[in-house]
MARNUPA-183859 format. One line per 5 residues: number of its first residue (from 1); their letters; for each residue z, y, x of C-alpha. Coordinates in steps of 0.02 Angstrom, whole numbers. Layout:
// MARNUPA-183859
NUM = a = Z:Y:X ~ ...
END
This chain:
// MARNUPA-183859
1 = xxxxx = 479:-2188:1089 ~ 654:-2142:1136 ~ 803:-2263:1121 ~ 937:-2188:1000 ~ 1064:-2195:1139
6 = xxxxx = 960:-2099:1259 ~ 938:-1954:1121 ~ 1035:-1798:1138 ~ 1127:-1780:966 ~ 1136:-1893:803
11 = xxxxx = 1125:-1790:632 ~ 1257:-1848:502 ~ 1170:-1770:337 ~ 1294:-1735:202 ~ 1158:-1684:77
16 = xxxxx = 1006:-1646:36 ~ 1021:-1503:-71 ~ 954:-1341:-6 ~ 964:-1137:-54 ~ 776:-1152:0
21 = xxxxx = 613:-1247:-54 ~ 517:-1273:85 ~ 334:-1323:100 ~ 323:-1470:228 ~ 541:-1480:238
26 = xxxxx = 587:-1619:374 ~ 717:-1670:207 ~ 563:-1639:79 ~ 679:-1553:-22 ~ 545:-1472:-120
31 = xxxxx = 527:-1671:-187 ~ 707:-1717:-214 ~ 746:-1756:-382 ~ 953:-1785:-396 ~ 1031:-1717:-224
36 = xxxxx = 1135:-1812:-143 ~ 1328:-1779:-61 ~ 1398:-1894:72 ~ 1581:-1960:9 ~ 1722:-1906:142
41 = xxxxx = 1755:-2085:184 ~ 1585:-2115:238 ~ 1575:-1976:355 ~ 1728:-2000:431 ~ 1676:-2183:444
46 = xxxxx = 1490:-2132:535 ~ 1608:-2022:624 ~ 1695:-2147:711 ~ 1540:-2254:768 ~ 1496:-2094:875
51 = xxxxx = 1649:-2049:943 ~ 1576:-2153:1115 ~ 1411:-2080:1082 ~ 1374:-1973:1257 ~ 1284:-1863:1146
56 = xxxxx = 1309:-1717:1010 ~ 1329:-1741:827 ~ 1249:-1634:706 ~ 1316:-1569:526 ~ 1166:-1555:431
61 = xxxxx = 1074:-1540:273 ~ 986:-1502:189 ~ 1131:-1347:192 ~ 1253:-1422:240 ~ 1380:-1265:159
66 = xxxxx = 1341:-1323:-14 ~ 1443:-1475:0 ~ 1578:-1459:-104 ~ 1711:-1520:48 ~ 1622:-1447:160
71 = xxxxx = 1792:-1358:232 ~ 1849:-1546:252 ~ 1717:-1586:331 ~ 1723:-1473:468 ~ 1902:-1532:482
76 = xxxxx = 1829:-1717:524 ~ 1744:-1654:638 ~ 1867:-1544:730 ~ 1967:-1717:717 ~ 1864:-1861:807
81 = xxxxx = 1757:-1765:927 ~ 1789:-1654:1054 ~ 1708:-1468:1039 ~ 1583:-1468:1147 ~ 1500:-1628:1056
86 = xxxxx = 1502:-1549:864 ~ 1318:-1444:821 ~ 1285:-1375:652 ~ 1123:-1330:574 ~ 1113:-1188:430
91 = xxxxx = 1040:-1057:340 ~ 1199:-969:347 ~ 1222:-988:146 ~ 1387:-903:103 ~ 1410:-859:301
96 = xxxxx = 1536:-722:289 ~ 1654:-839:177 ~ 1650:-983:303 ~ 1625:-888:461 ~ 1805:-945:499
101 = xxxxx = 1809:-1125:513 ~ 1619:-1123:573 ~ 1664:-1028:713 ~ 1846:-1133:738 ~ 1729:-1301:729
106 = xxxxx = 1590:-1271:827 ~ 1544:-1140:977 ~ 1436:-1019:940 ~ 1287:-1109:1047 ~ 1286:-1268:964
111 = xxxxx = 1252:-1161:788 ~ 1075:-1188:737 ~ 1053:-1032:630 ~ 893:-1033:531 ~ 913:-901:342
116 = xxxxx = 711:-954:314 ~ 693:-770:232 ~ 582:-714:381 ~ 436:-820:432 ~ 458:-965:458
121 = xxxxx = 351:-1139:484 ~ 344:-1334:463 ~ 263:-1472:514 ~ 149:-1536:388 ~ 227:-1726:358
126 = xxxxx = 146:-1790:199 ~ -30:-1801:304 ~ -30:-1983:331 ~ -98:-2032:521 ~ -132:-2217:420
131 = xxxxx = -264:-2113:312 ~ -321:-1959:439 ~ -330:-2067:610 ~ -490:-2172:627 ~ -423:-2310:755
136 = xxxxx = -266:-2403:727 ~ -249:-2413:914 ~ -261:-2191:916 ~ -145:-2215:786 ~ -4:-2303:857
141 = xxxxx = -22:-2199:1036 ~ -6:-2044:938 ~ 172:-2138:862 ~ 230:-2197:1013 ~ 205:-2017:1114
146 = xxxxx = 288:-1921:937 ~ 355:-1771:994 ~ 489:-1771:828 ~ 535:-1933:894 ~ 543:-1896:1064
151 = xxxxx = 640:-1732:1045 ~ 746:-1724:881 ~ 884:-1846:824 ~ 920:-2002:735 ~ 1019:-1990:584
156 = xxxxx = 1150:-2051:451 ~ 1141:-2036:274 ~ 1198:-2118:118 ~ 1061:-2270:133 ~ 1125:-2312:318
161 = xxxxx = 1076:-2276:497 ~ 869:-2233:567 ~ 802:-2208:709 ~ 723:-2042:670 ~ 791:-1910:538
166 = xxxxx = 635:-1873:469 ~ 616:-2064:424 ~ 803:-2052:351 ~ 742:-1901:250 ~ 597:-1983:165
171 = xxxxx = 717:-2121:106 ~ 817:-2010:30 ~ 703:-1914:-58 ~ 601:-2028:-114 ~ 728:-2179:-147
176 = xxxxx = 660:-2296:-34 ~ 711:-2429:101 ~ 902:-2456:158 ~ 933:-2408:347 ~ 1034:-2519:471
181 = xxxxx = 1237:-2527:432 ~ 1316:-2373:518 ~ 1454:-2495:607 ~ 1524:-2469:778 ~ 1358:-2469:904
186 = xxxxx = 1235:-2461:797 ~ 1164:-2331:896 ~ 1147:-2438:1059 ~ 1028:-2553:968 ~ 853:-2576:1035
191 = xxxxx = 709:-2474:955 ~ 643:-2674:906 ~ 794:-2670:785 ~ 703:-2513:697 ~ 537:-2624:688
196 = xxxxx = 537:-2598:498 ~ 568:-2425:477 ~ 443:-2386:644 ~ 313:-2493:530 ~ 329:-2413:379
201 = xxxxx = 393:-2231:406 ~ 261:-2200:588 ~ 120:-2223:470 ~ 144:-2098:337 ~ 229:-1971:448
206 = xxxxx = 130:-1827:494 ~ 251:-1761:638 ~ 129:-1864:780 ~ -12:-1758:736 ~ -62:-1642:833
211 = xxxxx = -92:-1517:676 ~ -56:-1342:668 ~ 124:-1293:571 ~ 117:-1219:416 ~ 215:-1066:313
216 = xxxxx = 364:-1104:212 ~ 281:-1025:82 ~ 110:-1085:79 ~ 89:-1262:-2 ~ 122:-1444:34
221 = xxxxx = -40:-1545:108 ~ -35:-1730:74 ~ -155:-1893:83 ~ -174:-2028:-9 ~ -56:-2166:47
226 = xxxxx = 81:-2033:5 ~ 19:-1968:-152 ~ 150:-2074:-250 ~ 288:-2018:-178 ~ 262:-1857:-247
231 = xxxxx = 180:-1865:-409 ~ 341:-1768:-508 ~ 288:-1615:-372 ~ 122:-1579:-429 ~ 176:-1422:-517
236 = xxxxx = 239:-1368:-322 ~ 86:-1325:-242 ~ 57:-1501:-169 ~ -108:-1486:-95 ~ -188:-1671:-131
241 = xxxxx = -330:-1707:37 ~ -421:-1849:-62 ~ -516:-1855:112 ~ -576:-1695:119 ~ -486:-1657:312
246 = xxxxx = -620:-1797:373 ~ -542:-1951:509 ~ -474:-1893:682 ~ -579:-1996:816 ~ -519:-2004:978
251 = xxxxx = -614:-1840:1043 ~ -567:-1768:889 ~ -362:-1808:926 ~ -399:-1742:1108 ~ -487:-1569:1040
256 = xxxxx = -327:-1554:928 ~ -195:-1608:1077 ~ -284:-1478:1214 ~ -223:-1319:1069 ~ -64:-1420:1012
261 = xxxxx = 108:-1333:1035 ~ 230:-1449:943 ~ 401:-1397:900 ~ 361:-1227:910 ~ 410:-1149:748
266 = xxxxx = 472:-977:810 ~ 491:-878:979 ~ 662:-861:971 ~ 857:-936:966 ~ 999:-900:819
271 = xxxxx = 1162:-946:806 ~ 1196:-818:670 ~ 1144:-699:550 ~ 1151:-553:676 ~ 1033:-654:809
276 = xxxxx = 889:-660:681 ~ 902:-469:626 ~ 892:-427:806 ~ 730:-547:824 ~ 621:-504:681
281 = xxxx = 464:-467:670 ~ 456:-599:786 ~ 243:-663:843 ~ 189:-834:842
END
């Protein structure tokens, strides 16, 4: 696992609402019940515990657009960090009317342009490694080597600071644990400061399998030990695996690691709308 100062951005997520509902969502929007949007004062205060970062920071979402200051927001931004450390991530949700101050905030490579209309995949999260791996031991390697730890960011929301945005997600969504204060270095703190979320979040995370990604559009898979967190989503096409995908020995996690390709959800780059119109159909 990565320490948070040694990553290369930190998201700040302003909300969790979303244009889409996306099987498998790194935000499980598809499970949020009352969205959620970050007061000014807080952002500007996470802002300023990453103004030392050596890192980017990331406007994200959910969609990020649908904040209601989102206009302010990008004004924060523009305010406390330099250009080349702002990134946004969006599905370009009323693009043409904020082109402007997207394009005065951040440069056109650090836009993470993603509509979901084409095809599109995700990680299937709500597959437990506490209920699908046989050996605790198999278990924790496969945590410790997580390539969504490893590779993506550590966040900020409304419940605090974690270690890994897909950890900060699930708390949101599901209205669970408080993470660390957001107060000035909380990102140079070592990963044994983020023993609780590691313990509980690792566990009932999917991203360290090494399982195939799945279509926005197909259905949400989930074991056991997560089944409560999304009872209300039944009528979503929650796909319940009451054991049925078997336990992942070690050959079996091997077999599945030799054919794995994580992170790679399409075979090409946007920063806009016009970057995905050139790129579609695209082949998997």
């Amino acid at each position: 696992m990565r320490q948070i100062a040694e990553m290369a951005c930190i998201q700040i997520e302003v909300t969790n609402a979303c244009t889409h509902a996306c099987h498998n969502c790194t935000r499980y929007v598809r499970h949020v019940g009352e969205a959620f949007f970050m007061e000014l004062p807080a952002i500007e205060a996470a802002l300023r515990t990453l103004v030392d970062f050596p890192g980017t920071v990331g406007l994200m979402g959910g969609e990020p657009t649908l904040h209601p200051s989102f206009e302010t927001i990008c004004e924060l931004y523009r305010q406390h960090l330099p250009r080349e450390r702002r990134e946004l991530w969006t599905s370009g949700f009323r693009w043409d009317e904020l082109e402007p101050v997207i394009h005065e905030t951040f440069d056109a490579e650090r836009i993470s342009f993603n509509s979901h209309e084409g095809p599109s995949l995700h990680h299937p999260l709500l597959v437990a490694p506490l209920d699908v791996v046989e050996d605790p031991q198999d278990m924790w390697d496969l945590i410790r080597e997580c390539p969504v730890q490893s590779h993506w960011s550590a966040s900020i929301n409304p419940r605090g600071a974690w270690f890994c945005e897909c950890a900060g997600g699930a708390a949101m969504a599901f209205g669970e644990m408080d993470g660390l204060p957001v107060e000035n270095g909380w990102w140079r703190r070592p990963l044994e400061d983020w023993n609780a979320q590691i313990t509980y979040y690792c566990q009932l995370c999917g991203g360290c399998l090494p399982l195939g990604a799945l279509p926005d559009n197909s259905c949400t898979p989930v074991t056991m030990s997560n089944a409560f967190r999304v009872e209300c989503s039944i009528r979503n096409r929650v796909f319940l695996l009451s054991g049925g995908m078997g336990r992942l020995a070690q050959d079996d996690i091997k077999r599945l690691k030799a054919a794995y390709r994580p992170r790679q959800y399409r075979n090409f780059i946007a920063h806009c709308p016009e970057d995905e119109r050139r790129s579609w159909p695209c082949t998997r």
